[in-house]
N, C-alpha and C positions, 0 to 999 in steps of 0.2 A: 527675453534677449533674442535679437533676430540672428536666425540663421544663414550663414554664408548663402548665397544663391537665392534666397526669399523675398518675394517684394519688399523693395526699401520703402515704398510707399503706404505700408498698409495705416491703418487708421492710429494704430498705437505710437508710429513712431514720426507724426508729422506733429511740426510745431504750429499749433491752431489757436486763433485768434483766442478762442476759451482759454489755451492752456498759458497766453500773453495775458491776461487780465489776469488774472491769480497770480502771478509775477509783481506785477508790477504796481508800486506802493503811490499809496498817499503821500503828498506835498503838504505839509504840515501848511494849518494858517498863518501860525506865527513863528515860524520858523523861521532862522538867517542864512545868508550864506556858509559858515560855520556847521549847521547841519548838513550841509551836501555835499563835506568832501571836497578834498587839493586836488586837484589833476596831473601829472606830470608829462610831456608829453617832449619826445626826443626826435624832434625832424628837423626833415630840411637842412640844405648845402647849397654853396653857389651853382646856380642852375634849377634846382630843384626845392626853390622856397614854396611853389604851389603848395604841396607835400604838407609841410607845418601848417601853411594860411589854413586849407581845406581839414585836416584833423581838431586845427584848434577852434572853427568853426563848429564842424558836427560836435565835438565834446560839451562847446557851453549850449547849443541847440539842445541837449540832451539833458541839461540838468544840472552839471557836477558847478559848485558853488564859488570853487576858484578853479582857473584853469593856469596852468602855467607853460609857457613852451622852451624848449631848447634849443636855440638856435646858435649857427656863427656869426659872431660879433658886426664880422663887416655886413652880415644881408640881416641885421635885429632890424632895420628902419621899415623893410618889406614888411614882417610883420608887425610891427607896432601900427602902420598906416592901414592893413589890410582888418585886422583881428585887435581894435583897441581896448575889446575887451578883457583880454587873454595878457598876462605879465608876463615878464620878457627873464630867461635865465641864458647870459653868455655862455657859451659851450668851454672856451678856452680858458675860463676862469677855471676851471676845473673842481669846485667845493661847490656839490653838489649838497648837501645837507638832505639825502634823501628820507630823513625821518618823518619830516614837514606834509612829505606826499603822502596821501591816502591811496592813491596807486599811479602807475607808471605806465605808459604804453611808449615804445620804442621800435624805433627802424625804417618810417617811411624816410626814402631820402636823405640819410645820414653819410653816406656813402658806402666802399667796402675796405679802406685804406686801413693802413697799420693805427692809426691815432683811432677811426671808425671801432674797431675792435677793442684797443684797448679801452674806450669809452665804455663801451656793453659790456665788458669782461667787468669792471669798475661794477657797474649798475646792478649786473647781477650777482657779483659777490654780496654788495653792502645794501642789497635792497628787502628791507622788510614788511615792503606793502605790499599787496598785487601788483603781478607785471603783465604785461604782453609784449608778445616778440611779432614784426610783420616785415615785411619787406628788406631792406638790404642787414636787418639785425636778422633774418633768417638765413639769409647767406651766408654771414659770416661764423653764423653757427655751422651750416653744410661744410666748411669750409676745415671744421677745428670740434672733431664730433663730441671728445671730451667736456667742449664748453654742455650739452646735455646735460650732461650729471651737473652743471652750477647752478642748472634753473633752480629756483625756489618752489617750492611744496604749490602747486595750482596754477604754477605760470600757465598763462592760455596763448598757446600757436595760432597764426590765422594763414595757412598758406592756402597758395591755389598749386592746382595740379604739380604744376614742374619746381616749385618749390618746395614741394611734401615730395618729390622724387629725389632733390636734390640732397634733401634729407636724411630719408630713411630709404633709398636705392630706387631703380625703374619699378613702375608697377604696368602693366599690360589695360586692364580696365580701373575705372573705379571702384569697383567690388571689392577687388584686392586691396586698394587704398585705403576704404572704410576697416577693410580688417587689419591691415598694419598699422592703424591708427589708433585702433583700441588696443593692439597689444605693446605702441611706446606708449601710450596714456596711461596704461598700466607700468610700465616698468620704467618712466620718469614720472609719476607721476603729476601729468598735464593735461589741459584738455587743449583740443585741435578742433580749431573751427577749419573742415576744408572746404575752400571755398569754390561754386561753380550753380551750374544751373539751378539745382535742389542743396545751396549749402550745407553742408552736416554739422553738427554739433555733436563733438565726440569725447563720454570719458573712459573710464575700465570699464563702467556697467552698462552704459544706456549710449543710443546713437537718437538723435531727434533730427528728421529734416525739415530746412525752412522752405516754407512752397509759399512765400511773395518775393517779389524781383522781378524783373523782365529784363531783353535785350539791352536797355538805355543803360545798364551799370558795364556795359561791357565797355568802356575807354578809360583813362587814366583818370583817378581819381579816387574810385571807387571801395578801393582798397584804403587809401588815404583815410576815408568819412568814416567806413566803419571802424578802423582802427580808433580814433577819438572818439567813437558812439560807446563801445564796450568800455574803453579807459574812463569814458566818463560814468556808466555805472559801477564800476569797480569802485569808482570813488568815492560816489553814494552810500554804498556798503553791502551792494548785492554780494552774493558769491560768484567766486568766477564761471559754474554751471552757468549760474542763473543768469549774470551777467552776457556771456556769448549769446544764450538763448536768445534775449529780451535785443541783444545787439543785431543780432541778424535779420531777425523777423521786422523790427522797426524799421532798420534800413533799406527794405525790399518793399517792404509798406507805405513810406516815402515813396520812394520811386514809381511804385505801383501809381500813387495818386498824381505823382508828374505826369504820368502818361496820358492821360487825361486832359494836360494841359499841351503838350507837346509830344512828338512822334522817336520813337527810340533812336532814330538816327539823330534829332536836333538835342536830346536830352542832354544837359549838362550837371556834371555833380554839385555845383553849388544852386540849383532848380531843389535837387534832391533834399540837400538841407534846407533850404525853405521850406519844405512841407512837410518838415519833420513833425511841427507842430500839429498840423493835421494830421498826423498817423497816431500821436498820442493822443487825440479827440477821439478818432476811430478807434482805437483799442478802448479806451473808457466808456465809449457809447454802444 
């Protein structure tokens, strides 16, 4: 267990292409969609349909067998034309039948409104699969510290800096953040992917940094992909560790090989899902 002050980078706590291959399973031959898991995935608002297109994207990129998305009625037509592989659930209809999901990723682009919340307050009471909380479902958590205690047993947080501030208070460096990070991971018991140069992967016990990614994930999107990348393994049936882990490192690995084809300034997050494919080559070879 590393200690406060200690290189974060030493050999034991980086997540290394070795330690992605041992992760990551076999795709049965004969296996159906049925094997690999419902997806559930809560984006996107007028304004802000990228958000669900780009999630529901990296999720079937990744594997998971059905994906489903949540969207508002009036902008369903954006994703149906964008993502027609991805099934469509009205937000307003409100019967969710969340038993159906094999897990759930929630928050890009939902908004922060009274309905926003009471939506995620919903989700997380009656949700029995894995979840994840990213974007404006972390605010609304910052917001209402109590909702904490309703996560369910392994929910996985994916904030970046000022979202994990808005959290759990200011932190001064990241040092301090890795270590308030394992001590709410401990005492809600969650893990928190915090996101940034060397993403962490963080539970009570173990902190693992992901070292692929570069500058090109740094504009909007970014968040988005990975959020549908982990939701889509949770759905598979990884664990939620193992899930963030195998999330982060893919996502960065992608990217990694876009750059290759383009310069971090031109890089766009849907380049990035295209190469997702190649990063699962790379990891298996």
């Amino acid at each position: 267990m590393r200690k406060l002050g200690s290189n974060p980078f030493s050999t034991m706590n980086k997540l290394t292409k070795n330690v992605v291959q041992l992760l990551l399973k076999e795709r049965g031959t004969f296996s159906s969609k049925a094997d690999h898991g419902h997806a559930l995935l809560i984006a996107g608002k007028s304004g802000m349909m990228g958000t669900a297109v780009i999630a529901s994207k990296a999720a079937l990129r990744t594997g998971a067998g059905l994906v489903t998305t949540c969207v508002p009625g009036e902008e369903r037509f954006i994703l149906q034309a964008s993502v027609p592989e991805a099934m469509l659930l009205v937000r307003e209809e409100g019967h969710f039948h969340l038993e159906r999901f094999s897990a759930i990723g929630a928050g890009p682009g939902i908004g922060t409104d009274e309905a926003s919340e009471e939506m995620l307050v919903l989700v997380m009471v009656q949700a029995k699969s894995p979840l994840l909380l990213d974007a404006d479902a972390l605010t609304i958590v910052s917001r209402s510290k109590k909702l904490l205690d309703c996560m369910p047993e392994g929910t996985i947080l994916t904030p970046h800096a000022g979202e994990f501030d808005r959290l759990f208070g200011a932190h001064t460096t990241n040092e301090e953040r890795i270590q308030t990070a394992k001590d709410k991971s401990a005492e809600h018991d969650v893990i928190i992917v915090l996101k940034g140069h060397h993403t962490a992967v963080i539970n009570r016990e173990e902190v693992v940094y992901n070292m692929t990614g570069n500058a090109g994930l740094a504009k909007g999107g970014a968040g988005d992909a990975l959020t549908g990348i982990i939701t889509s393994f949770l759905a598979q049936g990884y664990k939620p560790f193992e899930a963030a882990k195998l999330g982060v490192h893919l996502h960065g690995l992608a990217a990694d090989i876009t750059l290759s084809e383009q310069s971090p300034e031109s890089m766009l997050i849907s380049d990035v899902i295209d190469n997702l494919g190649k990063a699962f080559t790379h990891i298996r070879n």
